[in-house]
C-alpha positions as CSV (number, residue, x, y, z in Angstrom):
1,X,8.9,22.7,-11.6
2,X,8.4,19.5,-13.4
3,X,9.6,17.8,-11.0
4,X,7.4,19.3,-8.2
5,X,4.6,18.8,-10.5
6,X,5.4,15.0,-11.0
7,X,5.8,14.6,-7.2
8,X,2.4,16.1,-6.5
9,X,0.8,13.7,-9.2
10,X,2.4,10.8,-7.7
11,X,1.2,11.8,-3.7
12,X,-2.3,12.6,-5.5
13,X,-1.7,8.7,-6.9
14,X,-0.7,7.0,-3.8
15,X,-3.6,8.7,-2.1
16,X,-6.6,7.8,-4.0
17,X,-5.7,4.1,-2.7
18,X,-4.9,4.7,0.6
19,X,-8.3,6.8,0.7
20,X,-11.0,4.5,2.3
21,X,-14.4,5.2,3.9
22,X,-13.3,2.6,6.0
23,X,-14.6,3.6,9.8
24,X,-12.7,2.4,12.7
25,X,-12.2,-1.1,10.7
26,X,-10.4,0.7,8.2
27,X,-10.4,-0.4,4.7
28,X,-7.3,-2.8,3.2
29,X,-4.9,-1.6,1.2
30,X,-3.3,-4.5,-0.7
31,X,-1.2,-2.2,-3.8
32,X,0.1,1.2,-4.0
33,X,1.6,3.0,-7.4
34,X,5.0,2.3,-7.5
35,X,5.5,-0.7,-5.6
36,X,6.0,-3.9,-7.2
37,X,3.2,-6.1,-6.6
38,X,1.0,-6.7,-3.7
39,X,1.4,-4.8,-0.3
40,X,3.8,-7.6,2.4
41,X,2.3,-5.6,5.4
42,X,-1.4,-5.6,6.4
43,X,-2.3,-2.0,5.8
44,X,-5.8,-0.5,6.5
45,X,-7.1,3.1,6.3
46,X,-10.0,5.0,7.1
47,X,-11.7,7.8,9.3
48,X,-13.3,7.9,12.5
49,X,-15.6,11.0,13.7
50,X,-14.6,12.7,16.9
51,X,-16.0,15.9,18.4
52,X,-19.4,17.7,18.8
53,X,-21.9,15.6,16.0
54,X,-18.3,14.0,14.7
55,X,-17.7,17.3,12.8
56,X,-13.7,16.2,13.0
57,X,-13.2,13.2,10.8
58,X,-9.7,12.2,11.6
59,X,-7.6,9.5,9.0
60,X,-5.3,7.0,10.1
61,X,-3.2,4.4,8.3
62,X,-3.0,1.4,10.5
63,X,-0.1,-1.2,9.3
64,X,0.2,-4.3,11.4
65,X,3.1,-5.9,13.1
66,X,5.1,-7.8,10.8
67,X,6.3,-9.8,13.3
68,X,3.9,-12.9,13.2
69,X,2.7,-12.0,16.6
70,X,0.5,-8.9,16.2
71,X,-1.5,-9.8,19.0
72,X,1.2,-9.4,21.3
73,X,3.3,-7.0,20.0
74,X,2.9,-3.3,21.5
75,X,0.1,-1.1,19.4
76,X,1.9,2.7,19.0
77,X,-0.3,5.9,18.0
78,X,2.3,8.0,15.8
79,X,1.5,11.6,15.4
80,X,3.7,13.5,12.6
81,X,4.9,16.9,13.8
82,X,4.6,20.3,12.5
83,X,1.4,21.0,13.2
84,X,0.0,20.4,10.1
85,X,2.7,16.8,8.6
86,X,0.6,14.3,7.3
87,X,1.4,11.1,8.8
88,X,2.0,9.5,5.4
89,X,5.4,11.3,5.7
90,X,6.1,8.9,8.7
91,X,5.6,6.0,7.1
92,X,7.8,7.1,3.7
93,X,10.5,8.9,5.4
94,X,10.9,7.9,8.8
95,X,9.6,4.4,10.7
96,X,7.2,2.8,8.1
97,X,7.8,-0.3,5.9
98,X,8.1,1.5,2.5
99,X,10.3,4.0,1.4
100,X,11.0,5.6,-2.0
101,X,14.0,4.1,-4.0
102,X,17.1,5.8,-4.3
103,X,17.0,6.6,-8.1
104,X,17.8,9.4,-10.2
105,X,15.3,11.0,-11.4
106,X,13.9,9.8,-14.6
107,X,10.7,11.5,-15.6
108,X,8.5,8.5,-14.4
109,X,6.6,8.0,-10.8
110,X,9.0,7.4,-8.1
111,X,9.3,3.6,-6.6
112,X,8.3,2.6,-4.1
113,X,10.6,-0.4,-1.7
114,X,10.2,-1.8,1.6
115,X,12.2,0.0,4.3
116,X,14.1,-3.3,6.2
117,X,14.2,-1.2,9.8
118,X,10.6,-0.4,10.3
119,X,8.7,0.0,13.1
120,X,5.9,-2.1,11.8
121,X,8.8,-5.3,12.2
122,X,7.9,-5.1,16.0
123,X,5.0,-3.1,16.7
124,X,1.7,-2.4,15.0
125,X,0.9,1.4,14.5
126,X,-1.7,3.4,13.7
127,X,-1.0,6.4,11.8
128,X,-3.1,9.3,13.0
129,X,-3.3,12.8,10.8
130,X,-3.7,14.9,13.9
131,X,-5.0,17.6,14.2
132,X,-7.8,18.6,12.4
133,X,-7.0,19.2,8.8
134,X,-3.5,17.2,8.6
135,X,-3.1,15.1,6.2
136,X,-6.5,14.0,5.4
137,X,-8.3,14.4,8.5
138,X,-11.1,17.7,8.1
139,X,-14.0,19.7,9.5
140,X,-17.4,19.0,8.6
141,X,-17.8,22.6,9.5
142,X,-16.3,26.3,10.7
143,X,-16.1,25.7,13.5
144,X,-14.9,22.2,13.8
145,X,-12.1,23.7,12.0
146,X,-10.5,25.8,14.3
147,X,-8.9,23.6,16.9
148,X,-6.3,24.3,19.7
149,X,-3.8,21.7,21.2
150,X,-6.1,20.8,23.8
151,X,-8.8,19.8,21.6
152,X,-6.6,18.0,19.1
153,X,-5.3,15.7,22.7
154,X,-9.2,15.0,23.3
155,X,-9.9,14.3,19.6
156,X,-7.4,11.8,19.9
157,X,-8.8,10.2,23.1
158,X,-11.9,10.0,21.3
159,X,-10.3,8.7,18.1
160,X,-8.2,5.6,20.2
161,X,-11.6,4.9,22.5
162,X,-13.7,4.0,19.1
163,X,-10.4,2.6,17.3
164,X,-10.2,0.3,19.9
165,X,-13.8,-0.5,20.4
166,X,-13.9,-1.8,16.4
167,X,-10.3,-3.5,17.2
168,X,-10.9,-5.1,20.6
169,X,-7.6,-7.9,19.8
170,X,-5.6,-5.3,20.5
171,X,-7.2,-3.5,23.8
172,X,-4.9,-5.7,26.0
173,X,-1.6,-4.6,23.9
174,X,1.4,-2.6,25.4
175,X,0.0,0.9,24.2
176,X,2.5,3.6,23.1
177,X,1.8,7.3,22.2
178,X,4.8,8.3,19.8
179,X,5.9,10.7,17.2
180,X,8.2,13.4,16.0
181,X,8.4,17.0,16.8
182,X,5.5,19.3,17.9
183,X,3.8,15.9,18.4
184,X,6.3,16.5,21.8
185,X,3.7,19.0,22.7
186,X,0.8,16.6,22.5
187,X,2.2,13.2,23.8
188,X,2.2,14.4,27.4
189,X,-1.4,16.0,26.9
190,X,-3.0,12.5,25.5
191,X,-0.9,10.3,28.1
192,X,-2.5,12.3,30.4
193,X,-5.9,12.2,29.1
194,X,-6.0,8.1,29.0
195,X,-4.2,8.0,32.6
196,X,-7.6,10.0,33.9
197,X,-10.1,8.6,31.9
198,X,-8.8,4.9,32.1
199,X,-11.3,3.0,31.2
């Protein structure tokens, strides 16, 4: 139990940095708990309001290339699977450039370290917690709340049309929709919407 409760304090930690009311330019993150010293990977967060009066206010992380060349590199949209997985457990646990150590347990906040294999080393990806209410994305209302696959697919159109309207050195970019598990069921639906809506 103590551990469980120490776990949720440090995610509660980690969070109230990567928390910013950023908009589609997202807010830096330069230091998180638990990592030792300043951030080696441009990181920016925020949310962007999709939907009827942009009553769904989705969050993305957006972590740059590492690469030296993020304006050429390919720009991914990584949706975490479930429904329901916060993205931030893509970037910890599965293609993001930190991880946590590999300690035992010692009473004290978990440490952070940079994952040598991520993603981020060739591609810049934003982070998206999809759909409404993942992660921090929420409803500004009832019935912004209850959302269906479809609508999640257009929220996300909606999303990447005013991510990419604030972050125009990237709308010429290999583009990329990605992610792990039930995002399977959502990949083909967004591809689709862009491929008809091309812009």
């Amino acid at each position: 139990m103590k551990t469980l409760l120490l776990s949720a304090v440090f995610v509660l930690e980690i969070c109230s940095h990567l928390i910013g009311g950023g908009g589609a330019g997202g807010s830096a993150v330069k230091f998180l708990p638990g990592f030792d010293g300043p951030l080696p990977f441009n990181l920016r967060t925020g949310y962007i309001g999709v939907g009827d009066s942009e009553s769904v206010q989705l969050f993305y992380y957006f972590i740059q290339s590492q690469s030296g060349h993020p304006e050429s590199d390919p720009l991914f949209l990584w949706i975490n699977g479930g429904p329901g997985c916060s993205t931030l457990s893509g970037i910890i646990f599965e293609i993001g450039p930190i991880t946590f150590a590999p300690l035992k347990y010692n009473g004290s906040l978990p440490t952070l370290i940079s994952r040598p294999y991520s993603w981020t080393k060739v591609a810049n990806i934003i982070f998206l917690d999809l759909p409404v209410v993942t992660g921090f994305s929420y409803a500004t209302n009832q019935a912004a709340h209850r959302s269906n696959s479809t609508q999640a697919c257009h929220h996300a159109y909606d999303f990447l049309r005013k991510w990419l309207s604030e972050n125009q050195e990237f709308v010429a970019n290999p583009f990329y929709v990605t992610g792990d598990s039930y995002a399977g069921e959502l990949i083909p639906i967004i591809t689709q919407i862009i491929s008809d809506r091309k812009e």
